[in-house]
mmCIF file as Biopython writes it, N, C-alpha, C and O atoms, coordinates in Angstrom:
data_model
#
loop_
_atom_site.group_PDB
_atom_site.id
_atom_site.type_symbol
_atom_site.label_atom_id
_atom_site.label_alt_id
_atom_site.label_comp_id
_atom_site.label_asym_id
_atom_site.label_entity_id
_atom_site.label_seq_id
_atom_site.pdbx_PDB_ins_code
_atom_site.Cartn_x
_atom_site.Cartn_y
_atom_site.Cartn_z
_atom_site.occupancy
_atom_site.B_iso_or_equiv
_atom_site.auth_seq_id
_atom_site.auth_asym_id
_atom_site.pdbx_PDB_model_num
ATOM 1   N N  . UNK A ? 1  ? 44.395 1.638   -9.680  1.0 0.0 1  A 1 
ATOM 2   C CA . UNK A ? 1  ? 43.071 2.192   -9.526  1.0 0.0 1  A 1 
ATOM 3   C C  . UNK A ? 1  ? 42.674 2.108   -8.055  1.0 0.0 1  A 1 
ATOM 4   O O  . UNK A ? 1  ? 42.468 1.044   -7.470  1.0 0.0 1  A 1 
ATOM 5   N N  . UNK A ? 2  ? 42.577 3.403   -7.472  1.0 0.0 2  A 1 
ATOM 6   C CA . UNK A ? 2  ? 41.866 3.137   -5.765  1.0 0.0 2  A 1 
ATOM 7   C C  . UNK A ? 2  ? 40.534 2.701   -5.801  1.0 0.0 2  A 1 
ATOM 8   O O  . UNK A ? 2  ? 39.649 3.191   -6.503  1.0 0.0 2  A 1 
ATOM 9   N N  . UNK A ? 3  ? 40.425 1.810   -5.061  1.0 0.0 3  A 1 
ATOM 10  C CA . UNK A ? 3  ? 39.024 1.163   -4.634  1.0 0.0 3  A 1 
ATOM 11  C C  . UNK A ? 3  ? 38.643 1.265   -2.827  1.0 0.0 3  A 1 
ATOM 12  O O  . UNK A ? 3  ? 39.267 0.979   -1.806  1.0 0.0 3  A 1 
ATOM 13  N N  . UNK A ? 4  ? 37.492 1.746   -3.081  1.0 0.0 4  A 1 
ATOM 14  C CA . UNK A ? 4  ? 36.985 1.781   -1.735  1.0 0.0 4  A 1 
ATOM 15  C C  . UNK A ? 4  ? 35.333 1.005   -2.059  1.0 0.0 4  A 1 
ATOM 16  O O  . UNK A ? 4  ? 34.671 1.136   -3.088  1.0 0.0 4  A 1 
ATOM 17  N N  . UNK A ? 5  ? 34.903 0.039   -0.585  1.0 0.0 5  A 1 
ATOM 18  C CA . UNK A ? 5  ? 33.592 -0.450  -0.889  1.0 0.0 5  A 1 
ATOM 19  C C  . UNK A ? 5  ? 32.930 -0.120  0.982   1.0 0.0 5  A 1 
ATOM 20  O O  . UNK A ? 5  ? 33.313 -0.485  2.094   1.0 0.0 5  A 1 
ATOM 21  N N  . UNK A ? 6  ? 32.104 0.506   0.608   1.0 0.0 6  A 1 
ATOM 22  C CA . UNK A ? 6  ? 31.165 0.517   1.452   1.0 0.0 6  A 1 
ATOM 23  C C  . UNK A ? 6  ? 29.883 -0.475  1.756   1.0 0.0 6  A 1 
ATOM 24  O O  . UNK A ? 6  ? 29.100 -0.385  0.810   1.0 0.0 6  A 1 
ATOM 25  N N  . UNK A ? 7  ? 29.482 -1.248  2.605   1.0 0.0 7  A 1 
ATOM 26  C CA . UNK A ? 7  ? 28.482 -2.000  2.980   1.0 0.0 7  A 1 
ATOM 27  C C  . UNK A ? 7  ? 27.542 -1.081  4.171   1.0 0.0 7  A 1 
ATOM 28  O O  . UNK A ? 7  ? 27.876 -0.508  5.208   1.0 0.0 7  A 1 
ATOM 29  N N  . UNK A ? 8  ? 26.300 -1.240  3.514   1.0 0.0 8  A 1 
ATOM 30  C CA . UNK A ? 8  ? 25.309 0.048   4.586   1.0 0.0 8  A 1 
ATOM 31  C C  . UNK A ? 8  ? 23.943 -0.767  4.287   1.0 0.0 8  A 1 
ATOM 32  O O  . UNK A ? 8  ? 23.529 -1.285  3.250   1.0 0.0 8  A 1 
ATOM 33  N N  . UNK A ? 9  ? 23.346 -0.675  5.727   1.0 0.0 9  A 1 
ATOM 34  C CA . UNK A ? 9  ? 22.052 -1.667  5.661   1.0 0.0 9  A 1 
ATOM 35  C C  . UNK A ? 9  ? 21.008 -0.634  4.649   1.0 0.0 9  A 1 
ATOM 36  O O  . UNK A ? 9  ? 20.992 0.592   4.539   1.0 0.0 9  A 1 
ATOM 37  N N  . UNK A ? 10 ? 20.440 -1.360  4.197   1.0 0.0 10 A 1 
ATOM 38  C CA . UNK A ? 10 ? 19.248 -1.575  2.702   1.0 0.0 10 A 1 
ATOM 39  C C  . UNK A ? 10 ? 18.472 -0.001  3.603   1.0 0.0 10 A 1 
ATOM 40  O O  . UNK A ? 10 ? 18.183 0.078   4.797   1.0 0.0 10 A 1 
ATOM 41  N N  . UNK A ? 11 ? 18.363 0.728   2.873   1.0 0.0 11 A 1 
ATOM 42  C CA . UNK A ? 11 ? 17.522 2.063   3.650   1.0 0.0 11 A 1 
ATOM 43  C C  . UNK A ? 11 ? 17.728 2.743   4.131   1.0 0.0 11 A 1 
ATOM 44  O O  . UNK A ? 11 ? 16.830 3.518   4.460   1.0 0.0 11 A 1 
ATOM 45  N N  . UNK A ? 12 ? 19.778 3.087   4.754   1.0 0.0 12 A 1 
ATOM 46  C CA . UNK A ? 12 ? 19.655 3.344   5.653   1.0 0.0 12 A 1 
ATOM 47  C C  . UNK A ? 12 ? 20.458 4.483   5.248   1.0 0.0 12 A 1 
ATOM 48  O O  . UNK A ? 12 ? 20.889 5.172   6.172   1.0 0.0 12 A 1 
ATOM 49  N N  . UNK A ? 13 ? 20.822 4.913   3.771   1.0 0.0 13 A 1 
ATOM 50  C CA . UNK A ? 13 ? 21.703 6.221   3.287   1.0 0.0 13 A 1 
ATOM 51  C C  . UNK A ? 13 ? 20.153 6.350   2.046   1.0 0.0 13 A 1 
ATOM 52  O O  . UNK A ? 13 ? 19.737 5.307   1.542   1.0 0.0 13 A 1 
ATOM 53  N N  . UNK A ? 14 ? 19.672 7.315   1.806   1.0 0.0 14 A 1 
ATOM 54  C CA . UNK A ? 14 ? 19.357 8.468   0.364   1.0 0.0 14 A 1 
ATOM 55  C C  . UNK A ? 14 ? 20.478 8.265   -0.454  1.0 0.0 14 A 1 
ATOM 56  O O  . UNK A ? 14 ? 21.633 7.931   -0.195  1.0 0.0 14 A 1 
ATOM 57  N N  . UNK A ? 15 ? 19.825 8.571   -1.622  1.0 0.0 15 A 1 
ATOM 58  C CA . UNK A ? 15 ? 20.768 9.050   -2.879  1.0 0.0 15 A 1 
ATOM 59  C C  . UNK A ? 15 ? 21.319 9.843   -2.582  1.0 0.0 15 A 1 
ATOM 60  O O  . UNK A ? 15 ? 22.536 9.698   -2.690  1.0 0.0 15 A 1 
ATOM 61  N N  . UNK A ? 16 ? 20.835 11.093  -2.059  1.0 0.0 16 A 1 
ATOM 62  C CA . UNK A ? 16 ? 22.361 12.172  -2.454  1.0 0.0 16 A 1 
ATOM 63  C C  . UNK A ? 16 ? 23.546 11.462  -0.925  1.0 0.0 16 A 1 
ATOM 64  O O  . UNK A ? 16 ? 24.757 11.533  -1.135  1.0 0.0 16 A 1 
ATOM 65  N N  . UNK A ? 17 ? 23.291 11.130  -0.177  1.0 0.0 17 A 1 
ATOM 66  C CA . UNK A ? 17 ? 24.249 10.663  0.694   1.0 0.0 17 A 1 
ATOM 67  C C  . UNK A ? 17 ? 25.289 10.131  -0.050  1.0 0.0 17 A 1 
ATOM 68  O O  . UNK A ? 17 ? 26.473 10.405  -0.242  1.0 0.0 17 A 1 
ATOM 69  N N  . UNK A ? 18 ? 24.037 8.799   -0.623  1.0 0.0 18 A 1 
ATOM 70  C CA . UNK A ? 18 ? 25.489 7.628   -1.725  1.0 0.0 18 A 1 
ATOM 71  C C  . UNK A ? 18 ? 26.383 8.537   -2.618  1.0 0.0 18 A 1 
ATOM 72  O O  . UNK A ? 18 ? 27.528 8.213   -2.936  1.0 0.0 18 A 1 
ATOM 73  N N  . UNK A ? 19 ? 25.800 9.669   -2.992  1.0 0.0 19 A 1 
ATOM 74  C CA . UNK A ? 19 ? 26.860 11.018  -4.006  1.0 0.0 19 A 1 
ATOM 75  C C  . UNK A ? 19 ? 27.901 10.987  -2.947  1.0 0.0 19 A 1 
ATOM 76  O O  . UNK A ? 19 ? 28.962 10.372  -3.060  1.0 0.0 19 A 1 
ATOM 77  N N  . UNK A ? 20 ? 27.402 11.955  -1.505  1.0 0.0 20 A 1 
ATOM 78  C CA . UNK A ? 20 ? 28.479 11.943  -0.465  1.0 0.0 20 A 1 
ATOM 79  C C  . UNK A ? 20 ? 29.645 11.445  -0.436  1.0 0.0 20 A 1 
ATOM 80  O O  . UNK A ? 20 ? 30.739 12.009  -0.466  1.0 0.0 20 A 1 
ATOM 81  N N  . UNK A ? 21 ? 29.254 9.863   -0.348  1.0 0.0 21 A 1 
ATOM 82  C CA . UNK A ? 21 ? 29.886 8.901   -0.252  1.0 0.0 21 A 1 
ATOM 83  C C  . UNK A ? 21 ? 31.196 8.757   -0.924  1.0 0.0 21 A 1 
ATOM 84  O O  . UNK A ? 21 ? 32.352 8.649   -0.513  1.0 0.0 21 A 1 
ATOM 85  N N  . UNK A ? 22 ? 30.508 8.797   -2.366  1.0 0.0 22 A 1 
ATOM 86  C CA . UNK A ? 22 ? 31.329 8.226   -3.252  1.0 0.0 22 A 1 
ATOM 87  C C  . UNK A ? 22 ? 32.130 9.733   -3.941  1.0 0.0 22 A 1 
ATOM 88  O O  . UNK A ? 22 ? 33.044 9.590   -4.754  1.0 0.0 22 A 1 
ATOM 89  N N  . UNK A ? 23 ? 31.668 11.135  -3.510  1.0 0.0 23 A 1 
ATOM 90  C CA . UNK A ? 23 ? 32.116 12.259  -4.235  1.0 0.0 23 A 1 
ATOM 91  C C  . UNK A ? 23 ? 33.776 12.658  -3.254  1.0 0.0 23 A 1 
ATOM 92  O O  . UNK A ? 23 ? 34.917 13.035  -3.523  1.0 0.0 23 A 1 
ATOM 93  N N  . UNK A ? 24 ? 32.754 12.179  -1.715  1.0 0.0 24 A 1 
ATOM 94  C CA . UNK A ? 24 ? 34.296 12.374  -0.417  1.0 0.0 24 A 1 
ATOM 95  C C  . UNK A ? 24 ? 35.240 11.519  -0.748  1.0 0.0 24 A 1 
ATOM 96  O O  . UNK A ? 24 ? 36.332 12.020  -1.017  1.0 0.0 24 A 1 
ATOM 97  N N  . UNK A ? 25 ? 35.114 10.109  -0.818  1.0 0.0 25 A 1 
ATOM 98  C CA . UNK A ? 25 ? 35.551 9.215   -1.022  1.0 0.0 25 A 1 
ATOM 99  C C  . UNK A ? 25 ? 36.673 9.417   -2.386  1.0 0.0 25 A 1 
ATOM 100 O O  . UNK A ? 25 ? 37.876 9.429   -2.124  1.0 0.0 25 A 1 
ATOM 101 N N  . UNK A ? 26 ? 36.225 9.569   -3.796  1.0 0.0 26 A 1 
ATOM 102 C CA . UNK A ? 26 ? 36.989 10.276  -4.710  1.0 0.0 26 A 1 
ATOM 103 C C  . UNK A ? 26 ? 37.618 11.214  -4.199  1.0 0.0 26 A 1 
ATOM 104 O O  . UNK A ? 26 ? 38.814 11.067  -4.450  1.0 0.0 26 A 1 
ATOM 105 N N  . UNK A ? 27 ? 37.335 12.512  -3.338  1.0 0.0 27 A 1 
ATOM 106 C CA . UNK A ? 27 ? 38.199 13.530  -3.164  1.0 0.0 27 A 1 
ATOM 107 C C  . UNK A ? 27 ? 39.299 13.058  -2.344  1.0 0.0 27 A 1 
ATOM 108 O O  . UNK A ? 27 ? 40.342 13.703  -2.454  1.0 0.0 27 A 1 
ATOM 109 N N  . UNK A ? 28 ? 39.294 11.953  -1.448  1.0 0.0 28 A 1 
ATOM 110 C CA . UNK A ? 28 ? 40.033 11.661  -0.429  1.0 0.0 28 A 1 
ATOM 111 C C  . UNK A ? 28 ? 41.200 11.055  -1.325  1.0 0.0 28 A 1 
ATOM 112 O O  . UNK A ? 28 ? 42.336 11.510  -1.190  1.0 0.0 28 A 1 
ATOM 113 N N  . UNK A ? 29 ? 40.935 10.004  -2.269  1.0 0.0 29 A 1 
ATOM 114 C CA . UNK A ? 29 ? 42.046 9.670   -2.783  1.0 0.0 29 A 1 
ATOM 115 C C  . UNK A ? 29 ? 42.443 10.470  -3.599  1.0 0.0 29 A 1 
ATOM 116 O O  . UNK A ? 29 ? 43.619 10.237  -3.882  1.0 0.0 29 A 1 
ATOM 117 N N  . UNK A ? 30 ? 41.976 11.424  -4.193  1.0 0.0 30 A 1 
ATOM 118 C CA . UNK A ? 30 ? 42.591 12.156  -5.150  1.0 0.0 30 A 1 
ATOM 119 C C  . UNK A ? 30 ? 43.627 13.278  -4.039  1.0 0.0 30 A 1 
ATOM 120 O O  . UNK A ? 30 ? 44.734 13.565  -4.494  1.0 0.0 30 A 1 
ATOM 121 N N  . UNK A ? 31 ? 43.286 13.805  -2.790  1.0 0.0 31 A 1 
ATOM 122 C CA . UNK A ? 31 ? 44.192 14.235  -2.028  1.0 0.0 31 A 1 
ATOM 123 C C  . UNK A ? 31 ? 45.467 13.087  -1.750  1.0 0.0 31 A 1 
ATOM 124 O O  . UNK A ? 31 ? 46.637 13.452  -1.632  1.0 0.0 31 A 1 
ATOM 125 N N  . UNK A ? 32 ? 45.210 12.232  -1.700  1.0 0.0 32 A 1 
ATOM 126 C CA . UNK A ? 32 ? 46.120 11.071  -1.508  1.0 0.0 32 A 1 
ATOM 127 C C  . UNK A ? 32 ? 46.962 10.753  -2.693  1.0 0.0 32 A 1 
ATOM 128 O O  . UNK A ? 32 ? 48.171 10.936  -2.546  1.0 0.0 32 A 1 
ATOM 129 N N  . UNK A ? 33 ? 46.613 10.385  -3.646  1.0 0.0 33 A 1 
ATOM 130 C CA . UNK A ? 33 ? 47.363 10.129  -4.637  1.0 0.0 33 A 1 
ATOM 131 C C  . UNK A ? 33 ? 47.656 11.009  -5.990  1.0 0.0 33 A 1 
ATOM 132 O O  . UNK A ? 33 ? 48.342 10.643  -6.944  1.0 0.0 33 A 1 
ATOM 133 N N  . UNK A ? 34 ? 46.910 12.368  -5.827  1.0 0.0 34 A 1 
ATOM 134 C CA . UNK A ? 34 ? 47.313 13.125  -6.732  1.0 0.0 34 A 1 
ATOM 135 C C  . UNK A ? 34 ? 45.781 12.932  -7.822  1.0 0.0 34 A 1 
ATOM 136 O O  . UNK A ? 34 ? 44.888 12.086  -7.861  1.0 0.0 34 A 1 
ATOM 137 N N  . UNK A ? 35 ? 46.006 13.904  -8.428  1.0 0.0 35 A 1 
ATOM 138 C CA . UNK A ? 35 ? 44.844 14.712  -9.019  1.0 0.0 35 A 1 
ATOM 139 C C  . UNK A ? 35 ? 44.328 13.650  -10.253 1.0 0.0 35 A 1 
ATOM 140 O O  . UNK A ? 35 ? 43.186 13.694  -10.710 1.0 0.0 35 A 1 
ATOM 141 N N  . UNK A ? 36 ? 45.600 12.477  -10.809 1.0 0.0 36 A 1 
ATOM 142 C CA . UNK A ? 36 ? 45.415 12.050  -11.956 1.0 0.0 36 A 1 
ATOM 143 C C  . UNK A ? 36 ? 44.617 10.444  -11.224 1.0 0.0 36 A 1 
ATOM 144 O O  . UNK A ? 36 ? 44.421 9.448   -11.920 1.0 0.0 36 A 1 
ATOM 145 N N  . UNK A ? 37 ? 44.292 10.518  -9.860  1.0 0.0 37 A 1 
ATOM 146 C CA . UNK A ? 37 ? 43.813 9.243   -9.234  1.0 0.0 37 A 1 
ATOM 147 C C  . UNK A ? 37 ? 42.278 9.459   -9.694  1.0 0.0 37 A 1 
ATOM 148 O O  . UNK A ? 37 ? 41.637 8.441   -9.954  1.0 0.0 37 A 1 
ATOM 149 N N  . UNK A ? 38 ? 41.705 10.604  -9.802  1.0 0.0 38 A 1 
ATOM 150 C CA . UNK A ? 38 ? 40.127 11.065  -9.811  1.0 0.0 38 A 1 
ATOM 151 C C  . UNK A ? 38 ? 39.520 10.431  -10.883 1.0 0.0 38 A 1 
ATOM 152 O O  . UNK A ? 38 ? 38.302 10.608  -10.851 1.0 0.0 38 A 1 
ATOM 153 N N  . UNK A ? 39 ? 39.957 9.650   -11.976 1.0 0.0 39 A 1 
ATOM 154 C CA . UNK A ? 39 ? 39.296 9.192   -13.247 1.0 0.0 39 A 1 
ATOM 155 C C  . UNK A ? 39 ? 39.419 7.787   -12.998 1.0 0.0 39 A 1 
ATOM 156 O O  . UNK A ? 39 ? 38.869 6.916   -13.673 1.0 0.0 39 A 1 
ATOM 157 N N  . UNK A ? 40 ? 40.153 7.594   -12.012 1.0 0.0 40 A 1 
ATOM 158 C CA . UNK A ? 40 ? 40.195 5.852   -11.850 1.0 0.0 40 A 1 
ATOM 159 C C  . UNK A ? 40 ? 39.789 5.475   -10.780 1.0 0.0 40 A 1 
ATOM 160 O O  . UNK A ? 40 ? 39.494 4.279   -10.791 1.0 0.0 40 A 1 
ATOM 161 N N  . UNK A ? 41 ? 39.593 6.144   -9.534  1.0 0.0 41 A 1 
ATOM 162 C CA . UNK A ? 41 ? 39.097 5.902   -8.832  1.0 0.0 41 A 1 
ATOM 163 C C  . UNK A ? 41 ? 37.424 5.320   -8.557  1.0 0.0 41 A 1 
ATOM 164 O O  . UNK A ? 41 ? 36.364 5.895   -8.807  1.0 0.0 41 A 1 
ATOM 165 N N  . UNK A ? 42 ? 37.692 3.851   -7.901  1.0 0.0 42 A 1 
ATOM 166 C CA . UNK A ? 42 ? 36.141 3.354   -8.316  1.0 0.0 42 A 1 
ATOM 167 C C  . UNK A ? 42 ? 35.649 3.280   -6.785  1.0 0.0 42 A 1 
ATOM 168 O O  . UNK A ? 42 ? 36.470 2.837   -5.982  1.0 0.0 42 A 1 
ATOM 169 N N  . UNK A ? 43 ? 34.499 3.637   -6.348  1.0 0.0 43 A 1 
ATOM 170 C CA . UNK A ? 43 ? 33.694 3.696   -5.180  1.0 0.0 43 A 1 
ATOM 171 C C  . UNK A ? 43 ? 32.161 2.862   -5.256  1.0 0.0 43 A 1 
ATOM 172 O O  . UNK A ? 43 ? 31.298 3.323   -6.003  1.0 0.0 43 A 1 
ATOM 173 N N  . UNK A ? 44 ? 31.849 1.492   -4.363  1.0 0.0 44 A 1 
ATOM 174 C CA . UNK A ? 44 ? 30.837 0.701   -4.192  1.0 0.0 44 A 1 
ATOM 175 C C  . UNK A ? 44 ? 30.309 1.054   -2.878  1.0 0.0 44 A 1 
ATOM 176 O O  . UNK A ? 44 ? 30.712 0.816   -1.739  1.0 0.0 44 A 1 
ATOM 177 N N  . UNK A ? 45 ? 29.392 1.629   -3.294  1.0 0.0 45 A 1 
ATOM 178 C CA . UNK A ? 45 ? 28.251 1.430   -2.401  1.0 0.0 45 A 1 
ATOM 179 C C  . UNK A ? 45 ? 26.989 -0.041  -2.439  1.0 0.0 45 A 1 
ATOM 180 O O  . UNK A ? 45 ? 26.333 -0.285  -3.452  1.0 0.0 45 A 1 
ATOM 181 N N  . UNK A ? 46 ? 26.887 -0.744  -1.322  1.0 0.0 46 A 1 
ATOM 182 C CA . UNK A ? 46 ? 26.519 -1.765  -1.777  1.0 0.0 46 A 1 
ATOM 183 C C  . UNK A ? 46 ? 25.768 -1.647  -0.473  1.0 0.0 46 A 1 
ATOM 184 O O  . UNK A ? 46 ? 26.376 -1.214  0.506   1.0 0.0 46 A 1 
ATOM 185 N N  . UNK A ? 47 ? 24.141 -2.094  -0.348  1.0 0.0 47 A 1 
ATOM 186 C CA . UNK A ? 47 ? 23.105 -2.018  0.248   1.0 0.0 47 A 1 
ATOM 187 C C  . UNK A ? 47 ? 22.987 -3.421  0.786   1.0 0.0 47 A 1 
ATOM 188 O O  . UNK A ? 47 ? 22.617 -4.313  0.023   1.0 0.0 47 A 1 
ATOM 189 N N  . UNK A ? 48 ? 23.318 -3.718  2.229   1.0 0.0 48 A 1 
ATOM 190 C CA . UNK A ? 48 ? 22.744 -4.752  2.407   1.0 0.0 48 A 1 
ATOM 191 C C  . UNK A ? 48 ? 21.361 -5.536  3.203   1.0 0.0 48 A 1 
ATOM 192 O O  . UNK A ? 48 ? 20.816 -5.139  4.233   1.0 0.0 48 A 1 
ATOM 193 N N  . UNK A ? 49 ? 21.067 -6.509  2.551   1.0 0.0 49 A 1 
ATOM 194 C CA . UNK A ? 49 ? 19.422 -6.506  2.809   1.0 0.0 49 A 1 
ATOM 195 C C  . UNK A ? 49 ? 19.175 -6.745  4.287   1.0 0.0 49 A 1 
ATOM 196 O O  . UNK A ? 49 ? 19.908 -7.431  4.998   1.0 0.0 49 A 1 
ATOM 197 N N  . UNK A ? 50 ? 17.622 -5.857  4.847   1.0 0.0 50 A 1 
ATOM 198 C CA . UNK A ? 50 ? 17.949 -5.959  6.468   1.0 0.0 50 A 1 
ATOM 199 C C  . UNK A ? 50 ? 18.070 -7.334  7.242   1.0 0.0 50 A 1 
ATOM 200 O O  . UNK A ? 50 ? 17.311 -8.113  6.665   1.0 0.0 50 A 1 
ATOM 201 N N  . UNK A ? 51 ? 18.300 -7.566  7.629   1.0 0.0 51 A 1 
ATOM 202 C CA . UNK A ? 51 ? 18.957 -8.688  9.062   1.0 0.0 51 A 1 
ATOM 203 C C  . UNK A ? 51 ? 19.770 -9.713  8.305   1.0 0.0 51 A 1 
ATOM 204 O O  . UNK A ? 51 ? 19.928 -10.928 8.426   1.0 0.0 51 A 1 
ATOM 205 N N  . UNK A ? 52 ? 20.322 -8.605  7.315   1.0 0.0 52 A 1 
ATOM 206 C CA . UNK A ? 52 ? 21.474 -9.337  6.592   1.0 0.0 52 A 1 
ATOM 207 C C  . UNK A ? 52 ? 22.999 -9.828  6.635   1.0 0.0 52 A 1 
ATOM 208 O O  . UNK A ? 52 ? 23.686 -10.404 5.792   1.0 0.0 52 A 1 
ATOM 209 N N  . UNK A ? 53 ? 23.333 -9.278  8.250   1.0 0.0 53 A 1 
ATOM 210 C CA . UNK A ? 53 ? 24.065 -9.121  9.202   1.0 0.0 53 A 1 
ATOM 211 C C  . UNK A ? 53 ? 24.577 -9.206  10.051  1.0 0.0 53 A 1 
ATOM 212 O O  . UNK A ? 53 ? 24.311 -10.406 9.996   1.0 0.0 53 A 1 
ATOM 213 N N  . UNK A ? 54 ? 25.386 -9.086  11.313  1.0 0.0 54 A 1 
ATOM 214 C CA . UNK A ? 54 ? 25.296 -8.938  12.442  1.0 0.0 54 A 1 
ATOM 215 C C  . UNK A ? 54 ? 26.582 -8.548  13.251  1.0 0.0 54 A 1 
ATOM 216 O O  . UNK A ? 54 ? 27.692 -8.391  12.744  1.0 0.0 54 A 1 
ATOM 217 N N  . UNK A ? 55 ? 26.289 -8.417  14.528  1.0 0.0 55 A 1 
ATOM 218 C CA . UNK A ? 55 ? 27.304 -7.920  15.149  1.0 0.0 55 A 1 
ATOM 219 C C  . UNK A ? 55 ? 26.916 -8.439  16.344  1.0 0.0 55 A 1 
ATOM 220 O O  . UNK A ? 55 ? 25.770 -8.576  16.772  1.0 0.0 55 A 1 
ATOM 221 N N  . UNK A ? 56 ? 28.374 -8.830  17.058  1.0 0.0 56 A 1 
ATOM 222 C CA . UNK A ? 56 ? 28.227 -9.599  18.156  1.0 0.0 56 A 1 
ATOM 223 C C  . UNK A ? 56 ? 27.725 -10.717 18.358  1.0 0.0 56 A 1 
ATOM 224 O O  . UNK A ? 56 ? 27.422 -11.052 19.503  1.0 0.0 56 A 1 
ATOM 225 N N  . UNK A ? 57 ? 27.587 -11.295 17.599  1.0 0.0 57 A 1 
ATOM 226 C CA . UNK A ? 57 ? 26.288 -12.773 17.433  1.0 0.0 57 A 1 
ATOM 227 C C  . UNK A ? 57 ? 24.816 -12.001 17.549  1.0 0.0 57 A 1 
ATOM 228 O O  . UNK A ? 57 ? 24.049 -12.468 18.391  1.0 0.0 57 A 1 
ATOM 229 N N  . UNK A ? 58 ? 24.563 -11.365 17.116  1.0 0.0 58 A 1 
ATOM 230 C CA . UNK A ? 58 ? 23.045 -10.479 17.406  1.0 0.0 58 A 1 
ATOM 231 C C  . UNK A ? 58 ? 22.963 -10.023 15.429  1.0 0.0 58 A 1 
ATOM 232 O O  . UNK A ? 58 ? 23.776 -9.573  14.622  1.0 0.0 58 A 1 
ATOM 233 N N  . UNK A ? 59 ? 21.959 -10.327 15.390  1.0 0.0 59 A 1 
ATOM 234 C CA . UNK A ? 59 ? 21.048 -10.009 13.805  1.0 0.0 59 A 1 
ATOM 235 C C  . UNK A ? 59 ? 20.829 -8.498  13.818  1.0 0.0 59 A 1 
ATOM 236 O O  . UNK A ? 59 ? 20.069 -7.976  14.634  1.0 0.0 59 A 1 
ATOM 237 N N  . UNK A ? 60 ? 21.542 -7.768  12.851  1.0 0.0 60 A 1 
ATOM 238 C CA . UNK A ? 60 ? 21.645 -6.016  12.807  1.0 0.0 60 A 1 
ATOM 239 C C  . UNK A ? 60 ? 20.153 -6.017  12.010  1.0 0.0 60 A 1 
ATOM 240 O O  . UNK A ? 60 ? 19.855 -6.701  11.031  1.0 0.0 60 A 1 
ATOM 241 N N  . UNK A ? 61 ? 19.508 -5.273  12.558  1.0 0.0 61 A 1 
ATOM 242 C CA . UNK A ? 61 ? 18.266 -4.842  11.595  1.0 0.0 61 A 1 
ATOM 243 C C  . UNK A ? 61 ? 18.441 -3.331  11.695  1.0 0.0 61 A 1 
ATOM 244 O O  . UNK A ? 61 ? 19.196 -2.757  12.479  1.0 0.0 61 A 1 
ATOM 245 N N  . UNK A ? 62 ? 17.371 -2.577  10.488  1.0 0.0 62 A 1 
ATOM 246 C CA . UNK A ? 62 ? 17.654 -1.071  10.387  1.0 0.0 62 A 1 
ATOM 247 C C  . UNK A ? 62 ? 17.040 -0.847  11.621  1.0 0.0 62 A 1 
ATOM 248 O O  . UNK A ? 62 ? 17.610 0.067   12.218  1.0 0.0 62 A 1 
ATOM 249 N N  . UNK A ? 63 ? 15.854 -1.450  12.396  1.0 0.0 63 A 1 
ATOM 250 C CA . UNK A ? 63 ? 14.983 -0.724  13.034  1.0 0.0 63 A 1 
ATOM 251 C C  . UNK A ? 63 ? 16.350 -0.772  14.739  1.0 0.0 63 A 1 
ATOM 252 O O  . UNK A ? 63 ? 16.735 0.259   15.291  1.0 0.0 63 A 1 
ATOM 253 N N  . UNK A ? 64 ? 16.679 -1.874  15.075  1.0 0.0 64 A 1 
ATOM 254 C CA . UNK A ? 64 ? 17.481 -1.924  15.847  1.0 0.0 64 A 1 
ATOM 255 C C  . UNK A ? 64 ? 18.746 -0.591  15.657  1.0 0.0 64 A 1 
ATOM 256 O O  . UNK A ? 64 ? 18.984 0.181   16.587  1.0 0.0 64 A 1 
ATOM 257 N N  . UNK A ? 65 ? 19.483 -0.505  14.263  1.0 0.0 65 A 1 
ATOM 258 C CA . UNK A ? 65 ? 20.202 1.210   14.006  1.0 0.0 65 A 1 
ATOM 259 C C  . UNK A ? 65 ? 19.594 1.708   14.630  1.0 0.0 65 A 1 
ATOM 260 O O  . UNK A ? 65 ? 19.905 1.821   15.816  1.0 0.0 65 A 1 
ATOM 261 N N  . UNK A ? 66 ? 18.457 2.233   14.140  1.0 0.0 66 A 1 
ATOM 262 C CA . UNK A ? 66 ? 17.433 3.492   14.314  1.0 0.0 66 A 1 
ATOM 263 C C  . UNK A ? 66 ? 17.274 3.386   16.292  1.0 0.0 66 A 1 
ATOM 264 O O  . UNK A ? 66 ? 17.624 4.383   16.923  1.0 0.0 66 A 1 
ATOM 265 N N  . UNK A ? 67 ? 16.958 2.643   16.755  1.0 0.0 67 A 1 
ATOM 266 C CA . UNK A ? 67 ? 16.451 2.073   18.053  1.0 0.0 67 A 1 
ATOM 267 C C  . UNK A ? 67 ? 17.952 3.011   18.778  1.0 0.0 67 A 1 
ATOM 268 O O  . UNK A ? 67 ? 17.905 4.007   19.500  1.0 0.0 67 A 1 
ATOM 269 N N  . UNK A ? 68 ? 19.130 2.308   18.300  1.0 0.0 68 A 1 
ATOM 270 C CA . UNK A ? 68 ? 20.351 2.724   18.947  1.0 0.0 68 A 1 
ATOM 271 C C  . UNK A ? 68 ? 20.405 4.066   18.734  1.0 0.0 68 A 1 
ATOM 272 O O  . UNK A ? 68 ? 20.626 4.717   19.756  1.0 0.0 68 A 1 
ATOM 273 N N  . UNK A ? 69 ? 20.267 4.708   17.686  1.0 0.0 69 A 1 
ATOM 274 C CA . UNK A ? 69 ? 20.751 6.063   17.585  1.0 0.0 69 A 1 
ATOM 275 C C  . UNK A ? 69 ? 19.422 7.195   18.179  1.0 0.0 69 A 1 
ATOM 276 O O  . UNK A ? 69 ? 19.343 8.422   18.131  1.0 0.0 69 A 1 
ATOM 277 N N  . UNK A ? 70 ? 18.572 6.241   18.679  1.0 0.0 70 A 1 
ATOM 278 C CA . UNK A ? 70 ? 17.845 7.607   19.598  1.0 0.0 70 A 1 
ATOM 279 C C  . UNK A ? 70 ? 16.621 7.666   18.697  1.0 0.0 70 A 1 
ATOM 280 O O  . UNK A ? 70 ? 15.545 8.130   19.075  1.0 0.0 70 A 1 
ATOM 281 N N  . UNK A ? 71 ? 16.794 7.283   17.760  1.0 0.0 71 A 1 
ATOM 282 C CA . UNK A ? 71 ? 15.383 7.671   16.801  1.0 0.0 71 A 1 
ATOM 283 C C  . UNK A ? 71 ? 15.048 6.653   16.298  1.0 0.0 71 A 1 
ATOM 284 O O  . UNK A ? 71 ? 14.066 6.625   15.556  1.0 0.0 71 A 1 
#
């Protein structure tokens, strides 16, 4: 069974994204392993809570994302 898990700060994907996610994600392994991978293939999206995190020794918050990406 392919497994893929995604970790994404609390707010920071919509629902239809998490579809995205998990619809690309299925298609990718099913290009990969053949057509009969698509029913077993399991995809986690898992939300984590803000400054639940970090990078670099520095506490990731959404507003800090948002700050970096210009908006």
């Amino acid at each position: 069974m392919p497994f893929a898990a995604f970790k994404v700060p609390a707010g920071s994907v919509d629902e239809q994204q998490k579809e995205q996610l998990i619809t690309r994600t299925t298609d990718l392994f099913t290009e990969i392993y053949g057509e009969r991978a698509r029913a077993t293939t399991l995809v986690l999206v898992e939300e984590v809570p803000d400054g639940g995190w970090g990078v670099g020794g520095e506490v990731l918050t959404l507003a800090r994302l948002r700050e970096a990406a210009g908006g």
